[in-house]
C-alpha positions as CSV (number, residue, x, y, z in Angstrom):
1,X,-36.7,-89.7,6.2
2,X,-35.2,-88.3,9.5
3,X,-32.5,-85.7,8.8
4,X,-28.6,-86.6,9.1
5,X,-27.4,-85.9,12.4
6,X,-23.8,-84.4,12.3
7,X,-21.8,-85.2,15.3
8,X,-18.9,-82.7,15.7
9,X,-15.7,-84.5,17.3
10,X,-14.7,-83.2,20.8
11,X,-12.8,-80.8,21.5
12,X,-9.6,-82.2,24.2
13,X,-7.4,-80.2,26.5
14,X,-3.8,-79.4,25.4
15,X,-0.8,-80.3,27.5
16,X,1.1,-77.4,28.0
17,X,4.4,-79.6,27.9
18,X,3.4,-80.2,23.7
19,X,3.0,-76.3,23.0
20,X,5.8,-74.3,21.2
21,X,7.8,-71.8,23.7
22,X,8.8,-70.3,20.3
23,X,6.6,-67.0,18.8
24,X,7.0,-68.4,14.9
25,X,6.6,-71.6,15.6
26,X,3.5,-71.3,17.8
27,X,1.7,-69.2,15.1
28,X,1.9,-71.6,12.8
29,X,1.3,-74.5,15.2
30,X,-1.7,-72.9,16.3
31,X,-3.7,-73.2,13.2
32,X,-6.0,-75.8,12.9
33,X,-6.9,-75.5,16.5
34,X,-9.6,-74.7,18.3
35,X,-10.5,-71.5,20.6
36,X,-13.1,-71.6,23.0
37,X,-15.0,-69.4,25.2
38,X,-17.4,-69.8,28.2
39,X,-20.2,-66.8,27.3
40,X,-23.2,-66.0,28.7
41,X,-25.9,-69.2,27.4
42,X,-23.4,-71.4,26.8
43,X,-19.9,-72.2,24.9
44,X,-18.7,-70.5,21.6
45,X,-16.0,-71.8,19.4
46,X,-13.7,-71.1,16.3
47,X,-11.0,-72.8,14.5
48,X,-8.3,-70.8,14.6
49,X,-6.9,-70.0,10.9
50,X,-5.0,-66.5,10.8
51,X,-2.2,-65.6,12.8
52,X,0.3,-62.9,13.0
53,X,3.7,-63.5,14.7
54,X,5.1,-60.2,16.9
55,X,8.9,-60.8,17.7
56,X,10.0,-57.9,21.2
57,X,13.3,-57.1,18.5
58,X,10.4,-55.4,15.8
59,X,9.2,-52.0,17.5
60,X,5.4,-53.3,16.1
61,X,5.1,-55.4,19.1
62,X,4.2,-53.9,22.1
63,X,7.0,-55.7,24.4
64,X,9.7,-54.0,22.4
65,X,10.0,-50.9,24.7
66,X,9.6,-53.2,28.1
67,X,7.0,-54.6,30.2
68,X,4.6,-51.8,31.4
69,X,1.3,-51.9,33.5
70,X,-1.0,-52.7,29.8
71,X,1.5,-55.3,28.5
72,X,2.4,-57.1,31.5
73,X,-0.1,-60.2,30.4
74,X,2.8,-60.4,27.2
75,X,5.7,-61.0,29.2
76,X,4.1,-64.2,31.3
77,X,5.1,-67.6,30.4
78,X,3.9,-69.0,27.1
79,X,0.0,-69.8,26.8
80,X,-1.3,-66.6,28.7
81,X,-3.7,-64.4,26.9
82,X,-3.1,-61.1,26.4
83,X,-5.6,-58.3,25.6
84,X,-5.3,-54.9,25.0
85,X,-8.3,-52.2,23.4
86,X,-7.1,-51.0,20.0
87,X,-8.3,-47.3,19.2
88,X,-10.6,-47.7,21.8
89,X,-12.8,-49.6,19.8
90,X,-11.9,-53.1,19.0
91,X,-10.3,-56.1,21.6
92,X,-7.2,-58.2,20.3
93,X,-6.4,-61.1,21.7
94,X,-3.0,-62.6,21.4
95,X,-1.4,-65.4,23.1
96,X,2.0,-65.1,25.2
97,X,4.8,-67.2,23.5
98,X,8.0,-67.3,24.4
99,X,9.6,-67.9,28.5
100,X,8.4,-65.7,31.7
101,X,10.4,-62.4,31.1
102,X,10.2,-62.1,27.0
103,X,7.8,-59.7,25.9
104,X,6.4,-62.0,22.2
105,X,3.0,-62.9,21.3
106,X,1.2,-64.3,18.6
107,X,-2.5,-62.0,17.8
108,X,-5.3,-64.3,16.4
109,X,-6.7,-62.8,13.5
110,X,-9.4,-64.8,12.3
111,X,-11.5,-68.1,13.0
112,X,-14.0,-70.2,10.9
113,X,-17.1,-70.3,13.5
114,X,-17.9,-73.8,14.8
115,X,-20.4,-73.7,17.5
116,X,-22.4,-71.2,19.2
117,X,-22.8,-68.8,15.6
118,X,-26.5,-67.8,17.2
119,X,-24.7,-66.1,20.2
120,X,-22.0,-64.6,18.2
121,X,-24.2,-63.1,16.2
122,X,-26.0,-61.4,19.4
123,X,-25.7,-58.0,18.6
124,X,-24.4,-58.3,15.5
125,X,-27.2,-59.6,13.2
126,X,-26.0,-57.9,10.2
127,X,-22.9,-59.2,10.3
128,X,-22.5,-62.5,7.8
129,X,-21.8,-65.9,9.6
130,X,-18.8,-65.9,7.0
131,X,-17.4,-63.0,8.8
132,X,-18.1,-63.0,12.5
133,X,-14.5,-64.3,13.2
134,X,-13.0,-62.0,10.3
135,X,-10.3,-60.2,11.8
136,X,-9.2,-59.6,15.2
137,X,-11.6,-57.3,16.7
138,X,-14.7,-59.1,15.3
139,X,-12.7,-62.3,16.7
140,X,-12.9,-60.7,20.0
141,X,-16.5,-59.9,19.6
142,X,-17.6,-63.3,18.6
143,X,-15.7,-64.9,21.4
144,X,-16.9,-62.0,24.1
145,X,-13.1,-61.5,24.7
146,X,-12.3,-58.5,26.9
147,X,-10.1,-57.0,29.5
148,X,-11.4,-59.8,31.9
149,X,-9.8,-62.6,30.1
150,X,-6.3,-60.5,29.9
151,X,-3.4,-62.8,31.7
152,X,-6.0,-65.9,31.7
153,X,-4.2,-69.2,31.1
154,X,-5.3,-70.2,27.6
155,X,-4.2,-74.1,28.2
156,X,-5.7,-74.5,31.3
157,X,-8.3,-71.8,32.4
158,X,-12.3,-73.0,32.2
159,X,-13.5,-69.2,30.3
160,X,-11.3,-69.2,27.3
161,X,-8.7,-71.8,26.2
162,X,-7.6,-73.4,22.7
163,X,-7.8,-77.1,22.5
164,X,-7.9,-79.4,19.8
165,X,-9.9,-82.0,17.9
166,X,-7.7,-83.9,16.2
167,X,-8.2,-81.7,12.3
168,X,-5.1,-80.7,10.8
169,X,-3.8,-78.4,8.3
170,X,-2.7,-79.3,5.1
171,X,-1.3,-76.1,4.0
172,X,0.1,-73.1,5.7
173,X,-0.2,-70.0,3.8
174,X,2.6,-67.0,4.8
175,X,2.4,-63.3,4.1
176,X,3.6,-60.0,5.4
177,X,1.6,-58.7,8.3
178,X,-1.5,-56.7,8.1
179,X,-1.9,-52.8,8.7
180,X,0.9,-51.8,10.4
181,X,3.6,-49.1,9.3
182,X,6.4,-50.0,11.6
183,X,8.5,-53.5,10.5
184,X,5.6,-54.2,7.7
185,X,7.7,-55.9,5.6
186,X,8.0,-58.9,8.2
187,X,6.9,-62.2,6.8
188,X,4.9,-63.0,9.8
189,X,1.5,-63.7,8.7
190,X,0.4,-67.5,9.1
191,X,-3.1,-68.6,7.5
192,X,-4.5,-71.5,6.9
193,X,-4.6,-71.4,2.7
194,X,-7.8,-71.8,1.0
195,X,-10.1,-70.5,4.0
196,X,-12.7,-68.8,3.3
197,X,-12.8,-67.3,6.6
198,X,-9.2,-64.8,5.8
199,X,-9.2,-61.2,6.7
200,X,-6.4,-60.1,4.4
201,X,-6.5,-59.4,0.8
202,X,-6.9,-61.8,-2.0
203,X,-3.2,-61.3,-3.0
204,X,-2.0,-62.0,0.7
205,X,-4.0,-65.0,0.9
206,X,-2.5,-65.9,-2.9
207,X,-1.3,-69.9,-2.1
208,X,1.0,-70.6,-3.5
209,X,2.3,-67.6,-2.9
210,X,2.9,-65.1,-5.8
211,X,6.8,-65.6,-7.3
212,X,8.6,-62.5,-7.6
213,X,10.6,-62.2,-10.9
């Protein structure tokens, strides 16, 4: 008996025209879709299934004190990625969301691997499948997502864009976000609930959430 031959559905372009221009409601929107990325041997992808929200009002974001020369990628139109080196060790990748001008972005923190896992895992063969995408530096790692792709156009570019194949989310999970100090009480943490694929604790990834007496 021949093995069963999975056929994964395509992946199809985005019009720019159907994307939120709105930072909370294009983290959420953004779940269930797809990221891909043009590496070296091939194509890698990821569903996308954590996102954190950064609003230029909070001082966490890094448009809150203005445009400078490392977040000027932030302030372009909505759909432009913008990446930045955190402690020198790990890339972020966030996505511009709001008009030209306003300095807001939503930062993808975790994906559920789809295609390519071999060449994520170049480099990183200790590293689980399960958690290649965990987080947003091993997010960037798995994608090969660096200062070259800051300021690329994310709905229309050929390296690294975020398309869609037709899966949708049945529940949307919503937490405060992740390791920060300044505004961390902001409930701007969207995941997908149920993935296995979360960075953040079990009792931020509690769905339905935890009710507070």
């Amino acid at each position: 008996m021949s093995a069963q031959v999975i056929i994964e559905p395509p992946v199809e372009r985005i019009a720019r025209g159907s994307v939120p221009r709105d930072t909370i409601a294009l983290a959420g929107w953004l779940l269930g879709k797809v990221l891909v990325s043009q590496v070296r041997g091939g194509q890698v992808s990821g569903r996308i299934v954590e996102t954190e929200a950064y609003l230029q009002r909070e001082a966490a974001c890094h448009g809150f004190r203005g445009k400078t020369a490392r977040n000027r990628s932030l302030f372009l139109e909505h759909g432009h990625a913008y990446v930045y080196l955190c402690y020198g060790t790990s890339y972020m990748l966030n996505v511009s969301s709001e008009a030209a001008g306003v300095g807001e972005g939503v930062l993808l923190r975790a994906l559920q691997p789809l295609t390519g896992i071999e060449r994520m895992q170049r480099g990183r063969k200790h590293v689980r499948p399960a958690d290649l995408a965990r987080g947003p530096g091993r997010l960037a790692a798995a994608m090969q997502v660096d200062l070259r792709h800051d300021g690329l156009d994310l709905f229309t570019g050929p390296r690294l864009w975020i398309g869609s194949d037709g899966y949708e989310v049945a529940d949307i999970g919503v937490s405060v976000r992740i390791g920060l100090t300044k505004a961390a009480h902001e409930p701007l943490r969207f995941f997908v609930a149920g993935s296995p694929h979360l960075s953040g604790s079990r009792l931020l990834n509690a769905w339905p959430a935890p009710q507070t007496p």
